[in-house]
C-alpha positions, -999 to 999 in steps of 0.1 A, spaced: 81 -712 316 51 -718 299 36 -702 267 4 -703 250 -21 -682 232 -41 -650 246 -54 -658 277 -94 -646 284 -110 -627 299 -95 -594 289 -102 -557 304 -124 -530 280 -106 -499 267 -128 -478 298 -114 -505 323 -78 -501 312 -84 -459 313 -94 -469 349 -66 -486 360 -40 -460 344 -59 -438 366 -48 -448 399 -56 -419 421 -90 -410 430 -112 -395 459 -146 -405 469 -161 -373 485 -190 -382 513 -215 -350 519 -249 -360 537 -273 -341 558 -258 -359 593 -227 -333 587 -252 -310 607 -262 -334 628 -232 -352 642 -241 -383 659 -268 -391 642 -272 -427 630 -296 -436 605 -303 -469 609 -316 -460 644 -338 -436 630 -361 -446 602 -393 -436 616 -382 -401 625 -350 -392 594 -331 -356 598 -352 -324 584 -339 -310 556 -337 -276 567 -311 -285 588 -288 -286 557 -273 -257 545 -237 -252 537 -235 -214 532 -200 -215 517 -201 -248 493 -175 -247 463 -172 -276 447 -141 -261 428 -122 -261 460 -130 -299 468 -115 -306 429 -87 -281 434 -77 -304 466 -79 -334 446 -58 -320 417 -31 -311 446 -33 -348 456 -29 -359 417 -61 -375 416 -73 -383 379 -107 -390 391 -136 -382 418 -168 -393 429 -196 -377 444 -219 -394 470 -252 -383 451 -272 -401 477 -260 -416 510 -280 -443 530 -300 -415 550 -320 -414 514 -311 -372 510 -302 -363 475 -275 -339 466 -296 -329 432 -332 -319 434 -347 -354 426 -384 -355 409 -388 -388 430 -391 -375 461 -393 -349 485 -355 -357 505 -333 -335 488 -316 -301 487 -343 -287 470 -367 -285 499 -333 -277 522 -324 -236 528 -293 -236 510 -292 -217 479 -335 -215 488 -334 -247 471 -325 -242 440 -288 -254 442 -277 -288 429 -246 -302 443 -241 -329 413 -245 -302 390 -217 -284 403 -194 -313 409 -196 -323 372 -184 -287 365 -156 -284 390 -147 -319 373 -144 -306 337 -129 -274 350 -100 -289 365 -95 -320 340 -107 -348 368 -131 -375 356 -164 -377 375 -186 -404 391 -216 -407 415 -222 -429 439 -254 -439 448 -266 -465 475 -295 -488 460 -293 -512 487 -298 -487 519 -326 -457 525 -333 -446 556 -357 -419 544 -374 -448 525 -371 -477 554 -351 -497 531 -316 -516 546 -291 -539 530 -296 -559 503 -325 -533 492 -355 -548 507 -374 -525 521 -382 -532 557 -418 -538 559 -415 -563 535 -446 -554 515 -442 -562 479 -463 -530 469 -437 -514 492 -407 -530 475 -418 -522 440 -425 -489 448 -391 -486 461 -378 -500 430 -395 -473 409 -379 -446 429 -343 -458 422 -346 -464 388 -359 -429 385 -335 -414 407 -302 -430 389 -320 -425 355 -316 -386 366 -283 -392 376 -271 -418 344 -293 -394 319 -288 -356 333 -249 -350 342 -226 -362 304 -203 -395 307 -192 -407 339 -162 -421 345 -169 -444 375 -207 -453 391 -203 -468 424 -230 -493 441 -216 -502 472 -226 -535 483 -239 -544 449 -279 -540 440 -303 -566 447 -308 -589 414 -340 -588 394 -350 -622 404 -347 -616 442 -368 -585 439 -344 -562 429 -341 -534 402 -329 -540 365 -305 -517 360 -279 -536 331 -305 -520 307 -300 -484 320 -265 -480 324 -261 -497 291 -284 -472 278 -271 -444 294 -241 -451 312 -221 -472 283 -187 -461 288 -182 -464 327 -174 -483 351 -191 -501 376 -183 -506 409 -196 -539 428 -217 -532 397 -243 -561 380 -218 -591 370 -234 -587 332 -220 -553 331 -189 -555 306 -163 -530 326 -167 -540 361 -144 -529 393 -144 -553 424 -142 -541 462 -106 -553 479 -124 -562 511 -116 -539 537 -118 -497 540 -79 -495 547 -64 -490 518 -46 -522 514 -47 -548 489 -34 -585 494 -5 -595 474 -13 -615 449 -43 -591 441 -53 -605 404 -74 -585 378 -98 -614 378 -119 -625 401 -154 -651 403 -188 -641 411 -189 -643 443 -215 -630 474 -208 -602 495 -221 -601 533 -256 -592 520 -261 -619 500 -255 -595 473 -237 -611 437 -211 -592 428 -173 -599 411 -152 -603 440 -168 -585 468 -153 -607 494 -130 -617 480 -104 -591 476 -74 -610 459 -92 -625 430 -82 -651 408 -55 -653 383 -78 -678 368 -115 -661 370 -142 -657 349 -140 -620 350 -118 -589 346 -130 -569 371 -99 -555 392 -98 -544 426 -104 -507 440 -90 -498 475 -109 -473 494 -104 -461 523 -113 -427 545 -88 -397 549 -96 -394 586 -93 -424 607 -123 -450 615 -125 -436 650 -135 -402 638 -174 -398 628 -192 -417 603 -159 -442 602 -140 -414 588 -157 -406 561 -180 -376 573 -167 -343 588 -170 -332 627 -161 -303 643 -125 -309 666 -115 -339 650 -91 -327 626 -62 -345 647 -76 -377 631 -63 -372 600 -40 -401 587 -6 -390 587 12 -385 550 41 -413 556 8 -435 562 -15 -422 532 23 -427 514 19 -465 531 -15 -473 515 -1 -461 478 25 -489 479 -4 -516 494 -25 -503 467 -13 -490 435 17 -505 445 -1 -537 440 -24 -537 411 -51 -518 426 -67 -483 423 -68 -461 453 -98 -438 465 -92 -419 488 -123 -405 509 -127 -367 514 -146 -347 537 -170 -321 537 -177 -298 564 -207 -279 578 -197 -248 556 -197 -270 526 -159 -267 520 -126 -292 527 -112 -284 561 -80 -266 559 -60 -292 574 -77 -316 550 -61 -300 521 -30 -293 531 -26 -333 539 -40 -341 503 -12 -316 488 14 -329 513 3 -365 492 6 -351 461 38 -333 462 56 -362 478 44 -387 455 55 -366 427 91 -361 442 96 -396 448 91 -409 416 96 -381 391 132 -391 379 137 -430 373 173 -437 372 165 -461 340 132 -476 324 121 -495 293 95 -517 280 88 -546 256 78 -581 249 101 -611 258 115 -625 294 141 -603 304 149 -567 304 183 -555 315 200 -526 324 238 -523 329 258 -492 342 292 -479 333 295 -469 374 275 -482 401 243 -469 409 223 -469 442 186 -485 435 161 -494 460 126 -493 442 116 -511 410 83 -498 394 70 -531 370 40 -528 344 19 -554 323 3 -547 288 -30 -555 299 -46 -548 271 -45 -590 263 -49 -597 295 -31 -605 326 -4 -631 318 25 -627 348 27 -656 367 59 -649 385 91 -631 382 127 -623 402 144 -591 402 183 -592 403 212 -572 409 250 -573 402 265 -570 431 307 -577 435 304 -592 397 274 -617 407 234 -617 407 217 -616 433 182 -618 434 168 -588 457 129 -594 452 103 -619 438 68 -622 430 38 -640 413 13 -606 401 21 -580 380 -9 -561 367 -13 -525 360 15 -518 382 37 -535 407 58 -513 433 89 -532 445 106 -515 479 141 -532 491 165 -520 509 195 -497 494 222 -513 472 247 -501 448 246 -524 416 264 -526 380 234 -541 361 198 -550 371 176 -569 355 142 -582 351 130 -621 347 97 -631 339 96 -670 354 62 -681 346 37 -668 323 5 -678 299 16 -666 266 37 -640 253 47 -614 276 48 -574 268 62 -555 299 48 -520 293 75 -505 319 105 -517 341 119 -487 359 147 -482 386 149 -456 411 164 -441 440 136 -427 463 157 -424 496 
């Protein structure tokens, strides 16, 4: 065992409000809902009209009343999709609800999101694509396709316009989302560290510009599931596009890198056969919904493992989530809250061991572990172990602690169970070690 002093780097106060989070849902509403099928990379000469979109039943308080049912502690919005159509009436262009029938164009879906957010205590973000644009002929890593330089820096105008509307015009966000990272200044890209310093200080960023302080790395796939080891730190590193960002592709970091940027899982609430991957409504396809023991699945390879989960919600062609949809979300969020509501024994501190002994013998077969993070990540490994017949056994291992680590083993009845922390890098302060019984 190996001690030291404070290892570096260490998470911001918005990075650690992130990971206690741990539940979130990343809600996908474009103007292809009314045009299933419709593929935008195949179309950027001739884009989807507008008019077309009009949800005549959209409530955004029911989309946050289905994540509140699921537990969710934050949400973001899709503010603009890779068609290039805006869910606020953007100044920038023309592409946006404003010239679409619904609410005769004077409706903005962010706007009412942010309020749904407030009103039921969930913490917003927005998500908004800088690297695709259908409407503008622009496809990963942001170029636009013509390759005109007037072209590009046009393009480059319009998103910094468009997020400074979004940053500047809706209070604090809690998480802004990039996917697939925006192309750097010196390849041509946007600067946007100035703006979301400026406006945009206290959230954070994911796949966001590696000199933003509170970054959030993708965990390399759309499943759910993070590897195990999956470390709070993580390299720069390049994405498929060529894109650098902390830890795109590389989803289980490094106990040793030069950033704290931990790992978000996303993944879609309907399965990637269904349209748009799962993440975009279609009529008749509400059979593709995951089942709950498999969303419960993707908790444990996700927050289970030192990674946030966000999961994706649809929106359909009235503008509301599907029946079916919400049931499944509260199905979630009930049987999360069952299973580990009552811990049979819990405690916290610093030091190597904690241990917990029992007058009669009690049946355990989930362990629940949690680092202080608030010095940073200092785990290296450690070995549950139970008395069983008056000797310990040791029932499960591992190297990575984080936020939160979910141990599953099988049933036992034991007369003490302890903790041991058997490699670290200085001091260790276990924020949580609790015991239950969740069969």
């Amino acid at each position: 065992m190996s001690s030291g002093i404070s290892i570096n780097p260490i998470p911001t106060k918005q990075q650690l409000a992130w990971a206690d989070a741990e539940l979130g849902v990343l809600i996908h509403y474009d103007i292809p809902v009314f045009a299933p099928g419709f593929e935008w990379r195949e179309n950027f000469d001739s884009p989807l009209d507008p008019k077309i979109f009009n949800p005549t039943e959209l409530d955004t308080d029911q989309w946050l009343e289905t994540a509140a049912a699921m537990g969710a502690q934050y949400a973001v919005l899709v503010a603009k999709h890779c068609t290039g159509f805006c869910l606020w009436p953007t100044r920038a262009h023309e592409y946006s609800v404003k010239n679409s029938p619904w609410r005769d164009g004077k409706g903005d879906i962010v706007g009412d999101f942010i309020e749904s957010c407030k009103k039921y205590d969930i913490r917003p973000g927005l998500y908004y694509s800088v690297s695709a644009n259908g409407y503008l002929k622009v496809d990963n890593p942001g170029k636009v396709l013509s390759g005109d330089p007037g072209e590009q820096e046009n393009y480059n105008r319009i998103v910094i316009e468009q997020i400074t509307e979004l940053w500047s015009n809706y209070g604090e966000l809690f998480e802004i989302w990039f996917d697939g990272g925006a192309l750097p200044p010196e390849q041509g890209g946007p600067n946007l560290t100035p703006l979301l310093k400026k406006h945009q200080p206290n959230a954070v960023c994911f796949q966001g510009p590696p000199d933003f302080p509170s970054l959030v790395r993708w965990v390399g796939n759309e499943d759910g599931r993070a590897p195990y080891p999956c470390w709070s730190r993580a390299d720069i590193l390049k994405d498929d596009t060529g894109v650098e960002n902390p830890g795109a592709a590389h989803g289980a970091g490094n106990p040793i890198g030069a950033l704290w940027a931990p790992a978000e899982s996303d993944m879609p609430n309907r399965k990637p056969e269904s349209n748009g991957g799962g993440w975009f409504w279609k009529s008749g396809q509400d059979h593709m919904l995951f089942e709950l023991d498999e969303l419960m699945d993707r908790y444990y390879t996700s927050v289970g493992r030192n990674s946030n989960l966000l999961l994706g919600m649809v929106i359909d062609d009235r503008g509301l989530v599907p029946q079916a949809d919400f049931e499944r979300f509260a199905e979630l969020g009930k049987a999360l809250r069952e299973k580990f509501k009552k811990p049979i024994a819990q405690a916290g501190g610093e030091g190597f061991e904690i241990s917990f002994y029992f007058e009669e013998a009690k049946t355990v077969n989930h362990a629940i572990i949690m680092e202080d993070l608030s010095k940073g990540e200092r785990v290296r490994g450690y070995l549950i172990e139970a008395e069983i017949a008056g000797e310990f056994q040791v029932i499960c291992q591992g190297t990575c602690i984080g936020h939160k680590r979910i141990e599953r083993f099988d049933s036992l009845k034991a007369h003490a169970v302890r903790l041991k922390i058997t490699e670290c890098q200085g001091l260790v302060n276990i924020r949580r070690f609790a015991l239950y019984d969740c069969d």
